[in-house]
C-alpha positions, 0 to 999 in steps of 0.5 A, a space after each residue: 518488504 513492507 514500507 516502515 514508519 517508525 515513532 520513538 516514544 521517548 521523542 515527541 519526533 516521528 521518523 517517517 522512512 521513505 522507500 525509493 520510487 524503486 521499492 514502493 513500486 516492488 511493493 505495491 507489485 508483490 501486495 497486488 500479487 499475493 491477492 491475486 489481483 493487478 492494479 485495475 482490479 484494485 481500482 474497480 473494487 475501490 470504485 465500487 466500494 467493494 473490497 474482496 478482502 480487508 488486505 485489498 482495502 488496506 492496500 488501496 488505502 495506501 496506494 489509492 491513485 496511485 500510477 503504479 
């Protein structure tokens, strides 16, 4: 399940859909486990600014100071 943004060309309109609370936390939870890592190990590599890989960048990217 991965958060959708959708642009419809035809329409200078952007739709932006929102997971709940609910899902963005399922999310963020099935990311951290296909690295194999949790939360802290993701605020470590950011404070660090050494990712262990492009997709742990790209997940800190979106969640970055995030509680979940």
């Amino acid at each position: 399940m991965t958060p959708q943004a959708t642009a419809i060309e035809s329409d200078e309109e952007v739709q932006v859909l929102r997971p709940s609370p609910a899902d963005w936390t399922t999310f963020v939870q099935q990311e951290l486990a296909a690295l194999g890592i949790d939360m802290a190990e993701l605020r470590r590599q950011a404070q660090e600014r050494d990712f262990a890989s492009a997709a742990a960048r790209e997940l800190w990217v979106m969640v970055g100071g995030s509680t979940s």
